[in-house]
Backbone as JSON Lines, residues from 0, in Angstrom:
{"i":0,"aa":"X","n":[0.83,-1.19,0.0],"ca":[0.0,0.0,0.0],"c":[0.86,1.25,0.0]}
{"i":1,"aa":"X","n":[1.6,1.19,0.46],"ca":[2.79,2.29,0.53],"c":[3.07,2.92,-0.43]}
{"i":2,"aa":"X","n":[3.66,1.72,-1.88],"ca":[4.08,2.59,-2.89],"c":[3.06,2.8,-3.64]}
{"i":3,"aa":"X","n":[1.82,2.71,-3.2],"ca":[0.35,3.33,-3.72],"c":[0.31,4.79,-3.52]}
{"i":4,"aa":"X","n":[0.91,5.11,-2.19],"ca":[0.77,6.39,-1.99],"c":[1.51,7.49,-1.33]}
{"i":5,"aa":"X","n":[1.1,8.52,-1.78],"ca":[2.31,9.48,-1.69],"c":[2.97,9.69,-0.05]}
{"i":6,"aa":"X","n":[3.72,10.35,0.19],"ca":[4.47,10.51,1.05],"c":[3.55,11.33,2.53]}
{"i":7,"aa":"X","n":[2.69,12.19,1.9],"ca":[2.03,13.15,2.39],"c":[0.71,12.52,2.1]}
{"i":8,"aa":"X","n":[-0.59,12.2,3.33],"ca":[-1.91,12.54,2.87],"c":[-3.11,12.95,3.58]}
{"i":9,"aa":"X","n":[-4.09,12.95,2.9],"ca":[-4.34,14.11,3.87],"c":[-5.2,13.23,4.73]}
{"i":10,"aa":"X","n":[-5.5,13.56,6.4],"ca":[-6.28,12.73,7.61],"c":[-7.36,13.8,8.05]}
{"i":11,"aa":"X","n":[-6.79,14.54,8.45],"ca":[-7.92,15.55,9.34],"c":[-8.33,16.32,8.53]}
{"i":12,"aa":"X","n":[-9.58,15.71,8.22],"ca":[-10.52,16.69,6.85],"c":[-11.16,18.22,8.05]}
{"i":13,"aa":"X","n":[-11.2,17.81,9.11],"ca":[-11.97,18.77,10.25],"c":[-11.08,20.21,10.09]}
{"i":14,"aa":"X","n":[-9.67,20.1,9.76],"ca":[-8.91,21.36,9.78],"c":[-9.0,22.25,8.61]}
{"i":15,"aa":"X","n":[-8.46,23.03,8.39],"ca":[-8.36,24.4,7.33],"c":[-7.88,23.51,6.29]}
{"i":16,"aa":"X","n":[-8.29,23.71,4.78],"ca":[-7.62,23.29,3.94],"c":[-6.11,23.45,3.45]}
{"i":17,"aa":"X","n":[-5.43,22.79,3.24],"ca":[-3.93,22.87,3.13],"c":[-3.0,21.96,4.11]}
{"i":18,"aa":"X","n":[-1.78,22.58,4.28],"ca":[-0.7,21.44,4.94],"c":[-1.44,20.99,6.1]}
{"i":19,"aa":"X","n":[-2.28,21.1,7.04],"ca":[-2.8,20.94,8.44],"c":[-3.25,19.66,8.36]}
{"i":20,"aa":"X","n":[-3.87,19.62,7.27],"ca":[-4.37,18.33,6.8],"c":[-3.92,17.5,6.4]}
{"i":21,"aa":"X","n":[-2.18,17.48,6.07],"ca":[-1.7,16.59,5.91],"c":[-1.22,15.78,6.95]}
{"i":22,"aa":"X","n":[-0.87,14.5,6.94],"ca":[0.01,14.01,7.79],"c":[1.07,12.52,6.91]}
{"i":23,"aa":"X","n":[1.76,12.04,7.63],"ca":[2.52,11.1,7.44],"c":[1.97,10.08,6.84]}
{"i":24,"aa":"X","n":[2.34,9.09,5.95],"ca":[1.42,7.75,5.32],"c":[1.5,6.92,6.58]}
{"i":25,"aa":"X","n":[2.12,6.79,7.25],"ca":[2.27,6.05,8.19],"c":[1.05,6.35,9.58]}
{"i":26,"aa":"X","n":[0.83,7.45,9.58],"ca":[-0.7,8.09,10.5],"c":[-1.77,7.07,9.96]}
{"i":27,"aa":"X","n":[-2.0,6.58,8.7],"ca":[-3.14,6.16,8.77],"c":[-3.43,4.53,9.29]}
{"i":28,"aa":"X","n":[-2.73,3.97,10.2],"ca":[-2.64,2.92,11.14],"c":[-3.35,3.84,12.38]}
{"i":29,"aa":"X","n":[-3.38,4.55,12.23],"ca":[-4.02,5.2,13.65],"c":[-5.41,4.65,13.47]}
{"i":30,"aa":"X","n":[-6.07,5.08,12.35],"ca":[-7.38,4.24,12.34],"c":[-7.59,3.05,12.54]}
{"i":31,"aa":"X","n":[-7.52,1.95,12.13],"ca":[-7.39,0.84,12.48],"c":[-7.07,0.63,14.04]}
{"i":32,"aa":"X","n":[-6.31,1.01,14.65],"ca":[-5.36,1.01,15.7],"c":[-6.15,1.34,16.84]}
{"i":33,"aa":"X","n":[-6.96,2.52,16.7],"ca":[-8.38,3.26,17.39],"c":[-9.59,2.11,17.0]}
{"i":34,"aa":"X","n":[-9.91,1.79,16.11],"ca":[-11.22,0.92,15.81],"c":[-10.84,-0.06,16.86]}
{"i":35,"aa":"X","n":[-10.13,-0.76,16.45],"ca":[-9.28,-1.78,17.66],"c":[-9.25,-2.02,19.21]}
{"i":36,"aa":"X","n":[-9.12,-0.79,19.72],"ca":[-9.26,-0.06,20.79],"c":[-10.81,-0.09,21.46]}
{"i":37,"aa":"X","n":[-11.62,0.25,20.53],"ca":[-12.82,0.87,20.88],"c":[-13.36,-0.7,21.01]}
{"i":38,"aa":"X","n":[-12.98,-2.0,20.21],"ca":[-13.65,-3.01,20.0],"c":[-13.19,-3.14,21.17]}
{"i":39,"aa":"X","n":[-12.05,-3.65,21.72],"ca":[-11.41,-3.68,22.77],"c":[-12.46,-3.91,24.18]}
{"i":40,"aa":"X","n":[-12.23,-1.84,24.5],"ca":[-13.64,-1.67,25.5],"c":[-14.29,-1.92,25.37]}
{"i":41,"aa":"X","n":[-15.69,-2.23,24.04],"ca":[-16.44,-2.69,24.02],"c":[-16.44,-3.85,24.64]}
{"i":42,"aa":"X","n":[-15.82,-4.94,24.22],"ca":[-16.08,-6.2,24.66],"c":[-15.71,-6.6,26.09]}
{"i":43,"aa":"X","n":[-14.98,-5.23,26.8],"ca":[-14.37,-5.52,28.12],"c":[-15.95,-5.08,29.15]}
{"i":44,"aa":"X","n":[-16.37,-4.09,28.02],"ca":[-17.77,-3.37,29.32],"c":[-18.82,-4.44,28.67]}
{"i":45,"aa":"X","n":[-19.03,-5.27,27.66],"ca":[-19.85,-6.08,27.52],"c":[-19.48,-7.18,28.58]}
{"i":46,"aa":"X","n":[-18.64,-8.14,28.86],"ca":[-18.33,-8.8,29.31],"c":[-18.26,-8.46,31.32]}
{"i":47,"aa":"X","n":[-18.56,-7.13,31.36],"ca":[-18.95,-6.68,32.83],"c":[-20.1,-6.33,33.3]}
{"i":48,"aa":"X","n":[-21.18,-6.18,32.0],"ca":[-22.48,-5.83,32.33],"c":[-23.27,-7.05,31.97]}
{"i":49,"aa":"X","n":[-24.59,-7.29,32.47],"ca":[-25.77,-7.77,32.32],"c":[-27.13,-7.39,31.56]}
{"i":50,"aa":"X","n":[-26.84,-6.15,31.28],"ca":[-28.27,-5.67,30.28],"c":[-27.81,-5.59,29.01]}
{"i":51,"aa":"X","n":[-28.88,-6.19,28.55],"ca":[-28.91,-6.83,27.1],"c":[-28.5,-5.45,26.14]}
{"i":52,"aa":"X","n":[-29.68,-4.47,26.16],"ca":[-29.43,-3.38,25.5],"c":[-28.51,-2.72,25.77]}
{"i":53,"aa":"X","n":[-27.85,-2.46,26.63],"ca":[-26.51,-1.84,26.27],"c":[-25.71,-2.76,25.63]}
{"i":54,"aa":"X","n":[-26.11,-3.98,25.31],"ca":[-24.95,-5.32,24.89],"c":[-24.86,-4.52,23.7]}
{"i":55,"aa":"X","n":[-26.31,-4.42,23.15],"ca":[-26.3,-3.87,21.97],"c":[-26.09,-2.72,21.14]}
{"i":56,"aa":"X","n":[-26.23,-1.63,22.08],"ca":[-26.3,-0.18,21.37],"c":[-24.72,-0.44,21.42]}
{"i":57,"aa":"X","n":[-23.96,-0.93,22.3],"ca":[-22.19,-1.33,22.05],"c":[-21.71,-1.88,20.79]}
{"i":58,"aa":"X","n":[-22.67,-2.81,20.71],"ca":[-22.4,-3.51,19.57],"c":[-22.34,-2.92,18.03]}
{"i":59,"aa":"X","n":[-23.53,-2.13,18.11],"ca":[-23.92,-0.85,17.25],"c":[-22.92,0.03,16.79]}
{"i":60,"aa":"X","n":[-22.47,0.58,17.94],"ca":[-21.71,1.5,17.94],"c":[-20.24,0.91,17.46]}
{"i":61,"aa":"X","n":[-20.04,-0.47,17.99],"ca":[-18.46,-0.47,17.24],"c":[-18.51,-0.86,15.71]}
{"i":62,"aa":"X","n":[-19.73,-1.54,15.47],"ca":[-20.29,-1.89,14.17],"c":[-20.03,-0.32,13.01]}
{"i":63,"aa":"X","n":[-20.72,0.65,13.78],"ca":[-20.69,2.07,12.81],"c":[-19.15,2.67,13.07]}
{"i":64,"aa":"X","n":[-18.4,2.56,13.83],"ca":[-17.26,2.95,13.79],"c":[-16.18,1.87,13.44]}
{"i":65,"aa":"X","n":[-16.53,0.94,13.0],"ca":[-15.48,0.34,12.3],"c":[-15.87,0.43,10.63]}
{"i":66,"aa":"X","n":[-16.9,1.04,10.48],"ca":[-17.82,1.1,9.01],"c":[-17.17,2.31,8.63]}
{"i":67,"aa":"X","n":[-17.27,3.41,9.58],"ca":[-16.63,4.93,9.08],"c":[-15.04,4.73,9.09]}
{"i":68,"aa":"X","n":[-14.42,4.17,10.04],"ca":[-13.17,3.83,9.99],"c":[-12.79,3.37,8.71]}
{"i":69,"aa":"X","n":[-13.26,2.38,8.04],"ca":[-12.98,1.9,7.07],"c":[-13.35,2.79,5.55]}
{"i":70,"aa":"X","n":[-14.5,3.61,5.79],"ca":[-14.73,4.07,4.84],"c":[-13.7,5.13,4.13]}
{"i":71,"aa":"X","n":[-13.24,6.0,5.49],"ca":[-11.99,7.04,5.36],"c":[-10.96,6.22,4.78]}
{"i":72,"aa":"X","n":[-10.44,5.07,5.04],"ca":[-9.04,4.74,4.75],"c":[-9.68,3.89,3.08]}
{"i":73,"aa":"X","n":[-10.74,4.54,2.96],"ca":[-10.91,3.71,1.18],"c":[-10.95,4.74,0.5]}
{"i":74,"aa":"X","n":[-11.73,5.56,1.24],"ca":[-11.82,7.36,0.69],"c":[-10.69,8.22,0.24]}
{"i":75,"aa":"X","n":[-9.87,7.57,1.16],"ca":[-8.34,8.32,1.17],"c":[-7.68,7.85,0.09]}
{"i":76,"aa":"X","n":[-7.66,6.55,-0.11],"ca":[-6.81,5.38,-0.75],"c":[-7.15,6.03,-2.47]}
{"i":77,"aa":"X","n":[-8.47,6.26,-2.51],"ca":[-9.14,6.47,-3.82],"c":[-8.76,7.67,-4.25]}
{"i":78,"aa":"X","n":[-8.43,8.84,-3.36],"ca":[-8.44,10.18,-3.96],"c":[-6.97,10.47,-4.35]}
{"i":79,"aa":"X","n":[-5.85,9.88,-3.32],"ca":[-4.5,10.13,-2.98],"c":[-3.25,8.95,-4.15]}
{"i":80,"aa":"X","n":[-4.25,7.8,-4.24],"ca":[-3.69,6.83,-4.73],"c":[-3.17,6.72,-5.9]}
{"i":81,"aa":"X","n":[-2.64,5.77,-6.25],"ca":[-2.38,5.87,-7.64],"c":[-1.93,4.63,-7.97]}
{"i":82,"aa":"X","n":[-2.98,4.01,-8.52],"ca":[-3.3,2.58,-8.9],"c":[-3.46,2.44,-10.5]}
């Protein structure tokens, strides 16, 4: 994936347009790395509670953040890439 893409790309769409937004190719393991994380707690506060519905809105929630997680690092891949 590397020599897919450039040296520079851009992560934090939230900042001013230009360099701010760039970061390292190597930053985008942070995503993954965070999804990971979050599954993590999830399954540590599932595995400590007893009510069903929070089993689930947990479940939910790491479900949609591993969906957006993934979507950015395809989003990125597509605009920056060069395949």
């Amino acid at each position: 994936m590397k020599g897919f893409l450039p040296p520079l790309v851009p992560l934090f769409y939230g900042k001013p347009i230009g360099t701010e937004q760039l970061v390292s190719f190597w930053y985008l393991f942070l995503l993954p790395a965070m999804t990971a994380i979050t599954i993590a707690v999830n399954i540590l506060i599932n595995i400590s509670i007893n009510d069903a519905f929070i089993k689930r809105i947990l479940a939910v929630a790491t479900l949609i953040i591993s969906i957006m997680a993934t979507v950015t690092l395809v989003k990125i891949g597509i605009l920056v890439g060069f395949f």
